[in-house]
C-alpha positions in Angstrom: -29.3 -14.9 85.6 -27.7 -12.6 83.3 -29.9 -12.2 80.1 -27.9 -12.6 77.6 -27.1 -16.4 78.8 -30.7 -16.4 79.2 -31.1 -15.4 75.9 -28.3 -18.0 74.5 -29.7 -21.0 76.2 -33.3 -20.2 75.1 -32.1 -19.9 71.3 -30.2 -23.0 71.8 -33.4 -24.4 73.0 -35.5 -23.3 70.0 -32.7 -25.0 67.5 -32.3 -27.8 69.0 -36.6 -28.2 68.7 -36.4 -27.4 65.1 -33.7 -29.8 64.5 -36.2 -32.2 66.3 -39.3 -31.0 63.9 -37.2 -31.2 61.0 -35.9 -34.9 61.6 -39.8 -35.8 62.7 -40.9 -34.0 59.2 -37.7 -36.1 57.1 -37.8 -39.7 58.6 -34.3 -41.5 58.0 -32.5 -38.5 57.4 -30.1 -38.9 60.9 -30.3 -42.3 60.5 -26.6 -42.9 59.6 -23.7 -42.0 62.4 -22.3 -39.5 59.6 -25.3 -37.4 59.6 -25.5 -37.3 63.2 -21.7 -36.2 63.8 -22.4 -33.7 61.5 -25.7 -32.4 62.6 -23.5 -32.3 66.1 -20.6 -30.4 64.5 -22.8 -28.3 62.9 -24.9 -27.7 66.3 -21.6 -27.0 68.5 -19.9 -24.8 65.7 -23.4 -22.7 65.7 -23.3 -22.4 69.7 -20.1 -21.3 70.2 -20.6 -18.2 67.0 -23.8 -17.5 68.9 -21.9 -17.5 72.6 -19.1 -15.3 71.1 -21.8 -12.8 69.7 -24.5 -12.5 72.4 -21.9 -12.4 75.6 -19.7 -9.7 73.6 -20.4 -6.5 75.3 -20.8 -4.4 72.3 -23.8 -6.1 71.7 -27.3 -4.7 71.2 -28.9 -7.4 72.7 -32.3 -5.2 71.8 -31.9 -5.2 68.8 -30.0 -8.9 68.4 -33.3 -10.0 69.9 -35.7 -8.5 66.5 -33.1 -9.8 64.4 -33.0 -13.1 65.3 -37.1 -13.5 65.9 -37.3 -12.0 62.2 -35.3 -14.4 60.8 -37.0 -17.0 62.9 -40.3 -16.2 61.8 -39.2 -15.9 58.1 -37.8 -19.8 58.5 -40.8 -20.9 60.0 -43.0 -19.4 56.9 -40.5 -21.5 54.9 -40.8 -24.9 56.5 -44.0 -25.0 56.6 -44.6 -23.7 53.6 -42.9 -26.8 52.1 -44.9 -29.0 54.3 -48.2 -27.2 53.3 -47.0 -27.2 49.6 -50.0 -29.9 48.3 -52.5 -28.1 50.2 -51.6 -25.1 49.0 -51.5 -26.2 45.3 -55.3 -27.7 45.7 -56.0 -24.4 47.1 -54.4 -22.1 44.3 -56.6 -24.5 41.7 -59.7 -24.1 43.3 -59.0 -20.3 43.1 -58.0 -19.8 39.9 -61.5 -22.3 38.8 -63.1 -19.6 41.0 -62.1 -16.1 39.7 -61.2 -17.2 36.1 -63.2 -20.4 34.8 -61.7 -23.3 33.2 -58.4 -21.6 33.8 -55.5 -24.0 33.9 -52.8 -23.6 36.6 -49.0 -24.2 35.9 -47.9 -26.4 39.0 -44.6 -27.3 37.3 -42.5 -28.1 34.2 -44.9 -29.8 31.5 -47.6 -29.7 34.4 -51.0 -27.9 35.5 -53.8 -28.5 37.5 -57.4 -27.4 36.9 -60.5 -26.8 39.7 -63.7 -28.8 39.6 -66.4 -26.1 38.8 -69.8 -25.6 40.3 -71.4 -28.2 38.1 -69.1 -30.8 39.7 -67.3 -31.5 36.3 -63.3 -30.1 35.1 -63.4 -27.6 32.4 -60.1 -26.3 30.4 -60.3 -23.4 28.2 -57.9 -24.7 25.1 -56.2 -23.5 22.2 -57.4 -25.5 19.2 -55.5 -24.8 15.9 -55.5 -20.9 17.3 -59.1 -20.6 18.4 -60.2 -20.6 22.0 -62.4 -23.2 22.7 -64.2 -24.4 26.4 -64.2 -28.0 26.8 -65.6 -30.0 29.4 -63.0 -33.0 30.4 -65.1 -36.1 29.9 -62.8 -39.7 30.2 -66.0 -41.4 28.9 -65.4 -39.6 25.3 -62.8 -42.2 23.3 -61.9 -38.6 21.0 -61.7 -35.1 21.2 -65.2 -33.8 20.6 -65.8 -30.9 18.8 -69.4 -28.8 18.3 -70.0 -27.4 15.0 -69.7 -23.9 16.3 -66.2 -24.7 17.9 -65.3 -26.7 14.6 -65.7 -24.0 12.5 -63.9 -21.4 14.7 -60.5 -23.6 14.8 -60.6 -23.5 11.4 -63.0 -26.8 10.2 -65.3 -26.6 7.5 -68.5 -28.7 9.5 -70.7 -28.3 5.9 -67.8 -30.7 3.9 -67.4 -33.3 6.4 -69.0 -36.7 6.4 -70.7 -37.9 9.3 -70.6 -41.7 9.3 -69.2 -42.3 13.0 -72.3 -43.2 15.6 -71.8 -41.7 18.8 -73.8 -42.4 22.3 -74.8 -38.8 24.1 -76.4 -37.8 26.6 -79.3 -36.6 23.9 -79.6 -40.3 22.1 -77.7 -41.2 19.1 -75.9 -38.8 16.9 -73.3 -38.8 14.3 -69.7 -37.5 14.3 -67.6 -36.6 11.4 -63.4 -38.0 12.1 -61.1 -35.4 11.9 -57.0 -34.7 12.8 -56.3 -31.6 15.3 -53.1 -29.9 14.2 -52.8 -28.4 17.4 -54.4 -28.1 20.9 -52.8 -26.8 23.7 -53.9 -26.1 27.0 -51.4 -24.2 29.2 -48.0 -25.4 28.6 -49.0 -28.3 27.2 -49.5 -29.0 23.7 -50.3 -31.9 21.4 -50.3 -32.1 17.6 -52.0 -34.4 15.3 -54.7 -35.3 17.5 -57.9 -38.1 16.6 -61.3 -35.9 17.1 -64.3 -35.9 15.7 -66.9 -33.3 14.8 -70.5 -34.1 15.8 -73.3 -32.6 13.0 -76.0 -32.1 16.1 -77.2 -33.3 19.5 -74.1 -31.8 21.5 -73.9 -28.4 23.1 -70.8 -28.1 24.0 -67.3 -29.7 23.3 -65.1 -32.6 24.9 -61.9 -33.0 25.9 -61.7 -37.1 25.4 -59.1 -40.3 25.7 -57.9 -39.4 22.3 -56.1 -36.0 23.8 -55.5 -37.4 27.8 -54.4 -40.9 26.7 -51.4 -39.3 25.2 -50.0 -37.4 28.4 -47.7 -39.1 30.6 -50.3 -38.8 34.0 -53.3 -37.2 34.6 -54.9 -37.7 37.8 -58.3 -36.3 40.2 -57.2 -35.8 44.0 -60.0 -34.4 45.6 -61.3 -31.4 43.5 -58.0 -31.0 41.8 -57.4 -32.4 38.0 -53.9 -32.6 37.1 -52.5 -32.9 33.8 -48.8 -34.0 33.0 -47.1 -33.6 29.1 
């Protein structure tokens, strides 16, 4: 058989089985006789500017050949990089919790995701009225939680505060002064005027509570992925 028909009908071949993977991958989408009369327009139109190529002797069919598995391979990155894109997403979080802790991920407009850590809990590293702070997420926390340390780095004077709120820890019982956050952002998302509270003693380390994630849109744990939505 002359190669380039060889050629021609084994390209054929391969379209017509990614037409197949793509219809498998996008249930419904040839449901309707219009899409399939056009998918076989489209398929016949592509067939015959393929025939008229390949069987034209001033063809390289060498180098049609790396062409055309070049392109080929650059589609295939594409498809299944949009069929992978979740896994990959999980992936890029656990990364970024890897090489740069508490480091939030941007996985969209008004979105990011963050990567459990090695103590099993979500960390974010947040802005709080222009001071860095390193929270640990915790949905069990009705307020943003603030140490005395972190409270007087974001600009808090812990010394004038009264501490008349009773709070549950981990310690015992301990007592928290109310306070309003001007500002905390974490990534690209940002929140003003938020409930917190500072606690005088019996907490190492500050928490990200209900009073900041109660006021996004979504925020949601799929496997060792935390996503936050504005």
């Amino acid at each position: 058989m002359n190669p380039r028909v060889l050629f021609l009908l084994i390209g054929s071949a391969a379209v017509a089985a990614l037409i197949w993977f793509l219809a498998d991958l996008f249930p419904g989408s040839l449901e309707s006789d219009v899409s399939q009369a056009n998918l076989v327009r489209a398929f016949a139109l592509m067939v015959l500017i393929a025939s008229g190529l390949i069987l034209s002797p001033r063809l390289n069919l060498k180098g049609a050949l790396k062409s055309v598995f070049i392109w080929g391979m650059l589609g295939l990155v594409l498809v299944v990089g949009y069929t992978l894109k979740d896994d990959f997403k999980a992936i890029g979080a656990r990364l970024s919790g890897a090489l740069v802790p508490s480091g939030a991920v941007e996985s969209g407009p008004g979105e990011i995701t963050l990567g459990r850590q090695s103590d099993g809990h979500f960390h974010a590293r947040a802005t709080v009225n222009g001071a860095t702070v390193q929270f640990l997420i915790d949905t069990g926390a009705s307020v943003v939680t603030l140490s005395r340390d972190d409270a007087e780095r974001a600009g808090l004077d812990p010394d004038t505060l009264s501490y008349t709120n009773r709070f549950q820890t981990a310690n015992g019982t301990a007592f928290g002064a109310p306070v309003r956050i001007a500002r905390i952002s974490i990534g690209s998302i940002e929140l003003t005027d938020v409930r917190a509270a500072v606690m005088d003693r019996g907490l190492s380390g500050s928490l990200l509570g209900m009073s900041f994630l109660e006021r996004l849109s979504a925020f949601s744990v799929e496997g060792d992925t935390l996503t936050l939505k504005k």
